[in-house]
Each structure stands twice: as C-alpha cells, then as structure tokens.
C-alpha positions in Angstrom: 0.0 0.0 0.0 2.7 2.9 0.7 4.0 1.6 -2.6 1.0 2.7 -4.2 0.6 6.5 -2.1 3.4 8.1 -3.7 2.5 7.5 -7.1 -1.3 8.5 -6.2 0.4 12.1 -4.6 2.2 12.4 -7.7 -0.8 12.2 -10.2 -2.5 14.8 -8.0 0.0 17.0 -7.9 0.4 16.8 -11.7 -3.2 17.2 -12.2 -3.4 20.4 -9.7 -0.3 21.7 -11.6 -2.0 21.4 -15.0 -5.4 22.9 -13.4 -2.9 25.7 -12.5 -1.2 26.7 -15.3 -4.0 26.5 -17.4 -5.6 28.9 -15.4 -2.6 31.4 -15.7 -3.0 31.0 -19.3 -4.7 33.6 -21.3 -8.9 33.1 -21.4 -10.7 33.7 -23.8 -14.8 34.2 -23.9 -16.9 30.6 -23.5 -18.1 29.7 -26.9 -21.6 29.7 -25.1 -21.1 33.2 -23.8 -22.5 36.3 -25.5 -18.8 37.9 -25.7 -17.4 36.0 -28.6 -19.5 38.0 -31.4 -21.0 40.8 -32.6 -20.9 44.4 -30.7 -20.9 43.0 -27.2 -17.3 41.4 -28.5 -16.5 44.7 -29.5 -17.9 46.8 -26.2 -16.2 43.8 -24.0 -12.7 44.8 -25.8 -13.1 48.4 -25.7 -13.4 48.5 -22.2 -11.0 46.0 -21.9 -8.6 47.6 -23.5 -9.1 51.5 -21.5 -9.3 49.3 -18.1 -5.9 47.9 -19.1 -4.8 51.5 -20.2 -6.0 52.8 -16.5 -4.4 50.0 -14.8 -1.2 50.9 -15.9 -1.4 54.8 -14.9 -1.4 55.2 -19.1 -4.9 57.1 -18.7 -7.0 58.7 -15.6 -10.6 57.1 -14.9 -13.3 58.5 -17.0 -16.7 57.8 -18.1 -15.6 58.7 -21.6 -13.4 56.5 -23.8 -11.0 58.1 -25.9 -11.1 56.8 -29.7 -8.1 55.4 -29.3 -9.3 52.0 -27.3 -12.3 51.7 -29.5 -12.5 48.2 -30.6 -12.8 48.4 -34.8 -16.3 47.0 -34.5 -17.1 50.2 -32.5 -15.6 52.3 -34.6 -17.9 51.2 -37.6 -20.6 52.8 -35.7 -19.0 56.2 -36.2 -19.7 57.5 -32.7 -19.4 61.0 -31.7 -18.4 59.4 -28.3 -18.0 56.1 -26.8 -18.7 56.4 -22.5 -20.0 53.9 -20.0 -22.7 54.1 -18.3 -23.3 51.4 -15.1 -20.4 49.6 -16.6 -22.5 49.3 -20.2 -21.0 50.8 -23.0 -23.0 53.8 -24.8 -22.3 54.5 -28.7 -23.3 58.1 -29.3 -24.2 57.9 -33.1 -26.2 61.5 -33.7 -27.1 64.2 -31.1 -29.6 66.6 -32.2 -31.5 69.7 -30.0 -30.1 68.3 -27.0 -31.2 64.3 -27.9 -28.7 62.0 -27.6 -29.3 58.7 -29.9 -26.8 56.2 -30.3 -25.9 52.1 -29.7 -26.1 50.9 -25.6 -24.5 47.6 -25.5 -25.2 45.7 -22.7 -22.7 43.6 -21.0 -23.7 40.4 -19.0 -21.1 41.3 -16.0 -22.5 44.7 -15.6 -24.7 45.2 -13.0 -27.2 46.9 -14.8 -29.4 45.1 -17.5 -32.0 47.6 -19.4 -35.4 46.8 -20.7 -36.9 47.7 -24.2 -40.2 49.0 -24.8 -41.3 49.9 -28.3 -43.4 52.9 -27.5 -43.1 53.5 -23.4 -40.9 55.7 -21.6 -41.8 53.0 -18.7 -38.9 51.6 -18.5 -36.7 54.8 -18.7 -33.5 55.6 -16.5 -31.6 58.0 -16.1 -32.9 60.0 -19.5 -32.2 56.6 -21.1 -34.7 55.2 -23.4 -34.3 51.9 -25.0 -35.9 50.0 -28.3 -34.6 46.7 -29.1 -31.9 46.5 -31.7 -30.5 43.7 -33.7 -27.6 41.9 -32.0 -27.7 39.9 -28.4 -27.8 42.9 -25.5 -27.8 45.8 -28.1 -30.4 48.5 -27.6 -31.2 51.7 -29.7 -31.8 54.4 -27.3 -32.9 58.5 -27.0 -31.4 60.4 -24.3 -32.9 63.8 -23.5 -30.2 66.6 -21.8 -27.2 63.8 -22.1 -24.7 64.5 -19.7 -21.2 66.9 -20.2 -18.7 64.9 -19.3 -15.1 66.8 -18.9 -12.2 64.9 -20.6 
C-alpha cells in the first residue's frame, strides 16, 4: 500500500499543476457566452482595452473613452463618443437639440441590465430610453439633456 501512495500524490500533484497553469494562461470568452461575437465582443474589448490602459497609470478614470481604445467593431458605428454608463458601453451615433441617440450595448457582467419598450418611456433611467436592436444585449436608445462629461 505505501508503494502505491506516492505515485497516487504524484498524479495529484500533476493534475493540480496542469489545473494551475491552465488557469494562468490567457482566457478567452466561453463559446456559449455572448462575448465571442458581434458588438458585445467589441464593447467587451473596448473596455478591456481602457481598463488595461487605466491600470497601468497610461490614462486617468473617466466615463468617456477616448477613440483610441475603441474596438474596430465600434468604430464602424461612427460614434461621436463612446462612454460607459453602469459599466454598459454607450455609442453616441447623432445628437440633435439636446437628444442623444446612439448604440447601448449591454454587458452580461455589468450590473445593470435595461429593458426595451417599443413605445413607453416605462422603462426609462436615467434619460435613457431603449428600443430593441439587432444583435444579443444591443439597444437603440434616446437620451434627453445627455450629460457633459469633462475629458
């Protein structure tokens, strides 16, 4: 029997080292996740790529994401200005007599998850209102008086 222990400690100990470094490894979005397509891929690496940027003292914390970390998904939108709003991502596409309209992409770790309805203002927060959109967690929205935000 104590013939047979050591090997038994030795596969578990190669098993938790395998568990380990694949954990240090670079991960990458479940297949069955939202994040591996379409503009929440895109709003997921935006702010991906600004948290890194903040991380690393390269830029201050702001609501507004410079163009620079836009994802190339993003920037196909043609936004005026990309800023986050409950840790969503907001697309500002047109703003016209103080109405903001634009992309809000929803992301599933965010603690805020908006509702759609076609012709309600029901559902509305903060000035936000949101009309389903094509793509998983995308919403067209109007925002009335949107918000100055200093760079």
């Amino acid at each position: 029997m104590s013939k047979i222990f050591p090997s038994a400690a030795s596969l578990i100990l190669g098993a938790l080292l395998v568990f380990l470094s694949s954990c240090m490894q670079e991960q990458h979005a479940d297949p069955g996740s939202s994040f591996h397509k379409g503009l929440q891929r895109d709003a997921w690496r935006t702010m991906a790529a600004y948290d890194d940027a903040v991380l690393k003292h390269r830029e201050k914390l702001q609501r507004e994401i410079p163009p620079g970390y836009w994802d190339p998904g993003i920037q196909r939108l043609h936004p005026l200005r990309v800023y986050t709003h409950r840790r969503n991502l907001v697309v500002a596409q047109h703003v016209t007599k103080g109405v903001e309209q634009g992309k809000y992409i929803e992301l599933p770790v965010a603690p805020f998850h908006p509702k759609a309805a076609w012709f309600s203002r029901k559902h509305e927060v903060d000035g936000f209102v949101f009309r389903p959109a094509p793509g998983r967690g995308v919403f067209d929205y109007t925002r009335a008086a949107y918000p100055q935000y200093s760079k």
